[in-house]
The first five atom37 places (N, CA, C, CB, O) and aatype in JSON, in Angstrom:
{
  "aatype": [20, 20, 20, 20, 20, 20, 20, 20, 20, 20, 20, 20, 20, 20, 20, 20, 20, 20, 20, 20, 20, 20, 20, 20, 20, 20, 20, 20, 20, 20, 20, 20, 20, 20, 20, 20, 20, 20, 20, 20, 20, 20, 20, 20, 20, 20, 20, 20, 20, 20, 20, 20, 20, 20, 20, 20, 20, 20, 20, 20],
  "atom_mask": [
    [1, 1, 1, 1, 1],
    [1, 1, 1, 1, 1],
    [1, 1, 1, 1, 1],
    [1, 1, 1, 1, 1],
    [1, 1, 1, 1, 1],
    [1, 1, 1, 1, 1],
    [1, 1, 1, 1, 1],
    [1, 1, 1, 1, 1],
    [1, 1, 1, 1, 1],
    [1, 1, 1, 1, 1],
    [1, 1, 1, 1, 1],
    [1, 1, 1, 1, 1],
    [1, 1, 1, 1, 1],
    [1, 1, 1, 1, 1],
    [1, 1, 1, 1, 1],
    [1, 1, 1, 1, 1],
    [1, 1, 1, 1, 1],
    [1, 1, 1, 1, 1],
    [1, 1, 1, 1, 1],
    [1, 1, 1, 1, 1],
    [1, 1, 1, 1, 1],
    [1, 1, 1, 1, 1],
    [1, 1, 1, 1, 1],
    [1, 1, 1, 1, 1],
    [1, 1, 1, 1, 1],
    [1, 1, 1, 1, 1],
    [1, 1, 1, 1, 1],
    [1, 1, 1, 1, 1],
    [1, 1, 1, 1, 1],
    [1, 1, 1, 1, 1],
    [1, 1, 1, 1, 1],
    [1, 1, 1, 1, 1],
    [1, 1, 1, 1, 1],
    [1, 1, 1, 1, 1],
    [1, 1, 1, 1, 1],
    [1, 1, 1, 1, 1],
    [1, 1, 1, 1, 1],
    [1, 1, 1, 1, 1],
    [1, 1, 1, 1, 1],
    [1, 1, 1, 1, 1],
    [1, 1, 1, 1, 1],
    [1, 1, 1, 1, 1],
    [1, 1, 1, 1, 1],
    [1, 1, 1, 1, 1],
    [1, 1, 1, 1, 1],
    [1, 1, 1, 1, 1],
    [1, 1, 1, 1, 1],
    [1, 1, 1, 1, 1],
    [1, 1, 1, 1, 1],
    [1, 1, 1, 1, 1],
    [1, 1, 1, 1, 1],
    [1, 1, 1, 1, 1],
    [1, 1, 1, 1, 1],
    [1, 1, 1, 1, 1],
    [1, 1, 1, 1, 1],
    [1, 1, 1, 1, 1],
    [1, 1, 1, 1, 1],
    [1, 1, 1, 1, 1],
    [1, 1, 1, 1, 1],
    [1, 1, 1, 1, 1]
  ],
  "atom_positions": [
    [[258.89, 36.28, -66.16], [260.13, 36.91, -66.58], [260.9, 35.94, -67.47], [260.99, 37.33, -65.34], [260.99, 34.74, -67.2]],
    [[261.46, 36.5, -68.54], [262.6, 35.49, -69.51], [263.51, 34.85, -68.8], [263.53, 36.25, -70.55], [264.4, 35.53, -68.29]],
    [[263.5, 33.29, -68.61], [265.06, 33.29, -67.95], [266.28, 33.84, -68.09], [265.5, 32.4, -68.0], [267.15, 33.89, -67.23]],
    [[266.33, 34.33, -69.4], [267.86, 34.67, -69.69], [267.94, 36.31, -69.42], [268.35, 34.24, -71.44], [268.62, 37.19, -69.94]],
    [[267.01, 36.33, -68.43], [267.35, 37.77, -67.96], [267.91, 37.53, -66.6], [266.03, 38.84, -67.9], [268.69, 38.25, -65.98]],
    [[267.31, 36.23, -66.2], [267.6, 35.93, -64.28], [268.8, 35.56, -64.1], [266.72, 34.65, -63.44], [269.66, 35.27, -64.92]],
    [[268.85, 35.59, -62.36], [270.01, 35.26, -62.11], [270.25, 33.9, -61.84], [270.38, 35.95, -61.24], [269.35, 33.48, -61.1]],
    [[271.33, 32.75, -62.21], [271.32, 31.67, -62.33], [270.74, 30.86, -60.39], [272.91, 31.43, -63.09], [270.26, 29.84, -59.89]],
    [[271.13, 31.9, -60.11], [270.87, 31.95, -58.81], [268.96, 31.6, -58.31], [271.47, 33.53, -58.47], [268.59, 31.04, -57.28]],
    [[268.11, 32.13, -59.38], [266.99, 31.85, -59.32], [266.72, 30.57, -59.5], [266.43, 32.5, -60.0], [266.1, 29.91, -58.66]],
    [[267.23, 30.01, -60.77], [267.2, 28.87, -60.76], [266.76, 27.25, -59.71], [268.11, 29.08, -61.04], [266.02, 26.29, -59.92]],
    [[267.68, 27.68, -58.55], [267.45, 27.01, -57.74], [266.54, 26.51, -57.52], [267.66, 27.31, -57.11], [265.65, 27.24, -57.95]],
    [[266.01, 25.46, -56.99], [265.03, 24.28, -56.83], [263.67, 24.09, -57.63], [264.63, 24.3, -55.47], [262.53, 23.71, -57.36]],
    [[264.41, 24.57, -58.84], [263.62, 24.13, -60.16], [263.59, 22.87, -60.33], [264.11, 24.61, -61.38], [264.4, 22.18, -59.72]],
    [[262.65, 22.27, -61.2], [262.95, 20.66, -61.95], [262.59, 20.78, -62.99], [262.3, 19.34, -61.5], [261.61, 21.43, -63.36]],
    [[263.71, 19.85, -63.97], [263.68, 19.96, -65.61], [263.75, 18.52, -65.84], [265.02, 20.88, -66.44], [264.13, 17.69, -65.01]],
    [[263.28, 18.25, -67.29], [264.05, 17.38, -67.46], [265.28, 17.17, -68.91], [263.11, 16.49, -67.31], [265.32, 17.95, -69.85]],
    [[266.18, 15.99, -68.79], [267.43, 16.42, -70.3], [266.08, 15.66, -71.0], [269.7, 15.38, -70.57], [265.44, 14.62, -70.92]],
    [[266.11, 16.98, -71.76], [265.12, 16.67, -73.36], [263.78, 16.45, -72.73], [265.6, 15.0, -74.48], [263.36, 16.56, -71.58]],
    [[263.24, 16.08, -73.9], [261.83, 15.9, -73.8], [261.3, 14.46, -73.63], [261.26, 16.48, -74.97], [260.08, 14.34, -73.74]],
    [[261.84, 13.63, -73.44], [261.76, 12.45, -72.51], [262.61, 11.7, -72.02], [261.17, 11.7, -72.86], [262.55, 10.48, -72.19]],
    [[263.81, 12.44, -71.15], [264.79, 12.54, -69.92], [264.46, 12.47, -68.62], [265.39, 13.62, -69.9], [263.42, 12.95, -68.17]],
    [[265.22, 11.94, -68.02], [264.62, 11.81, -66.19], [264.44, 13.41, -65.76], [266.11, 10.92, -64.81], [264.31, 14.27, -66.64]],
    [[264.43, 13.64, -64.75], [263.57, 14.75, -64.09], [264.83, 15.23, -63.7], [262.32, 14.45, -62.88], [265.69, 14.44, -64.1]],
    [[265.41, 16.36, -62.96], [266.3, 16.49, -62.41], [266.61, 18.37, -61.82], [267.19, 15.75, -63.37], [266.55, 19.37, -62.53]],
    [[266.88, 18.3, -60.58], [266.19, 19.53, -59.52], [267.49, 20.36, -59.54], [265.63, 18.97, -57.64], [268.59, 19.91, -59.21]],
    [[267.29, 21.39, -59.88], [268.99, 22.42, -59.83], [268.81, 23.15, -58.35], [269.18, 24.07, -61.43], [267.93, 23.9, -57.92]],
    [[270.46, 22.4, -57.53], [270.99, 22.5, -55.97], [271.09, 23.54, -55.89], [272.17, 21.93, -55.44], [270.41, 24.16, -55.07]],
    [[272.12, 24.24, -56.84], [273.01, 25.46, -56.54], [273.28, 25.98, -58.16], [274.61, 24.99, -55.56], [273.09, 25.42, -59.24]],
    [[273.86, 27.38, -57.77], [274.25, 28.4, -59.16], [275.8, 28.29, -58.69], [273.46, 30.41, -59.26], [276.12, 28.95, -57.7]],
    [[276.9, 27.38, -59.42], [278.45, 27.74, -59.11], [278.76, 28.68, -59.39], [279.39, 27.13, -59.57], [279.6, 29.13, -58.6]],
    [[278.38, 29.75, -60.7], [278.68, 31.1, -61.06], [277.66, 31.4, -61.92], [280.02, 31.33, -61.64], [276.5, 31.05, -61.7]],
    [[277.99, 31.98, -62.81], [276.72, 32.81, -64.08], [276.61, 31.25, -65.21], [277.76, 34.89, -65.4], [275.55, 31.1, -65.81]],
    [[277.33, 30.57, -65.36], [277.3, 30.04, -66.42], [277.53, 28.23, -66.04], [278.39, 30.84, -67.34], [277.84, 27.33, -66.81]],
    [[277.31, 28.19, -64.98], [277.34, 26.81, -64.01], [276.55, 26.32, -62.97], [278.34, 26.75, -63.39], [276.81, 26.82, -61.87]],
    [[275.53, 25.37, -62.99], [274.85, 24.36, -61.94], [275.29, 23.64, -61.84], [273.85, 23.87, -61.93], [275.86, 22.94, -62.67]],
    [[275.16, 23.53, -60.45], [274.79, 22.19, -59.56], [273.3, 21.39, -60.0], [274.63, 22.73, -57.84], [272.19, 21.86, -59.74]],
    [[273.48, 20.34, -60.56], [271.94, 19.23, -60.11], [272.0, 18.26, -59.81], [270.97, 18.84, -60.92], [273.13, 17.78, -59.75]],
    [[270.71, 17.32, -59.43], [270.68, 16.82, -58.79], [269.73, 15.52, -59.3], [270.54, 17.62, -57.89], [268.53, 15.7, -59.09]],
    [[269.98, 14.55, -59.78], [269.09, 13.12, -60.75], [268.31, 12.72, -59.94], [269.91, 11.67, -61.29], [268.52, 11.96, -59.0]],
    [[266.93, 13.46, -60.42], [265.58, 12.58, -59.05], [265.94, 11.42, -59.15], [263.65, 12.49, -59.33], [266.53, 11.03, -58.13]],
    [[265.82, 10.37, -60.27], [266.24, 9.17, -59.71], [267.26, 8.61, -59.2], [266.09, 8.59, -60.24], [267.05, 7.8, -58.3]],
    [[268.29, 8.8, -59.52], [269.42, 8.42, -58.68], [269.97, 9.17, -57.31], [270.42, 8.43, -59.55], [270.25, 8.44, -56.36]],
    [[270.1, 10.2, -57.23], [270.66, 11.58, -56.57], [271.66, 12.06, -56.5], [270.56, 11.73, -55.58], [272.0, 12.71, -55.51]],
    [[272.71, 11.82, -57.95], [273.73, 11.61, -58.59], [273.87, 13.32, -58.64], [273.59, 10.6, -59.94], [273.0, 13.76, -59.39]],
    [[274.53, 14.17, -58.18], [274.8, 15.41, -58.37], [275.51, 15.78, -59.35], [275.24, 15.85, -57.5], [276.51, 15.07, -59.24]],
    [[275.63, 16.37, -60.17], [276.43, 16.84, -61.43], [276.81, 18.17, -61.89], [275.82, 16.45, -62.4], [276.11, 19.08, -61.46]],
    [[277.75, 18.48, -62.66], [277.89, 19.96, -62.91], [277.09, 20.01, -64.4], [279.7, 20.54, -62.95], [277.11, 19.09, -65.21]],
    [[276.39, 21.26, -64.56], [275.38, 21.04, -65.62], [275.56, 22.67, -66.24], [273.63, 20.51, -64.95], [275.97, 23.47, -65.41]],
    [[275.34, 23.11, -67.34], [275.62, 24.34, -68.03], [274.4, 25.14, -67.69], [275.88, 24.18, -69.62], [273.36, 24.55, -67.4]],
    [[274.48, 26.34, -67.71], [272.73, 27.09, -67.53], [272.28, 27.22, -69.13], [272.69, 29.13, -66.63], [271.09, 27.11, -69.42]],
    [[273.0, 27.38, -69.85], [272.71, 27.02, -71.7], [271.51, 25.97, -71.91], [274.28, 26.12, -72.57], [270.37, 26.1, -72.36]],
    [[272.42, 24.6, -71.26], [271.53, 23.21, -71.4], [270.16, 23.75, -70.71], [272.29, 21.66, -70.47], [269.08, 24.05, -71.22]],
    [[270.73, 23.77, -69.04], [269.87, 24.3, -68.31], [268.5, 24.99, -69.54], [270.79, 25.42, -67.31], [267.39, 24.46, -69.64]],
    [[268.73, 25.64, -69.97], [267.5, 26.76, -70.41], [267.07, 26.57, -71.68], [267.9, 28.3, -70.37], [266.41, 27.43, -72.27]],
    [[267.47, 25.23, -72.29], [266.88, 24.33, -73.52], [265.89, 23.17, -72.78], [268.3, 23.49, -74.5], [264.98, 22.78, -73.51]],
    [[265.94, 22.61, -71.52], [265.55, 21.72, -71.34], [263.81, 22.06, -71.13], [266.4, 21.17, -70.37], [263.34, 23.17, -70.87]],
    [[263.25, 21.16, -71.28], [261.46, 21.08, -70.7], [261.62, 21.54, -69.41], [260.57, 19.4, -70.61], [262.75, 21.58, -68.94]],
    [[260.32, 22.01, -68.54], [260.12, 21.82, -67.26], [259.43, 20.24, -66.96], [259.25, 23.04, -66.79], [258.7, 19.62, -67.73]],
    [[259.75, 19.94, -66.0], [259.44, 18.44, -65.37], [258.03, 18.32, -65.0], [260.3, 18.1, -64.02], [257.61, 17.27, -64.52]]
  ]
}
């Protein structure tokens, strides 16, 4: 299925990484339609992250 049909909610315990040679990093939670929660495999630094970015990034 296209992501940009799902619900951010699917998202969940995916792993991406920022860009194409960026650390890895696992999406916690969906805050609304247009907001994650993640989570920095290496550090475990939680962050608020866009589903936009979200759905430019590589899979991990």
């Amino acid at each position: 299925m296209n992501q940009i049909l799902q619900k951010p909610s699917s998202f969940v315990g995916e792993f991406k990484t920022f860009g194409q040679d960026g650390v890895a990093y696992e999406v916690i939670e969906a805050i609304n339609n247009t907001t994650l929660m993640i989570r920095v495999v290496e550090t475990g630094e939680t962050l608020v992250y866009t589903v936009q970015k979200f759905l430019t990034d590589p899979q991990a």
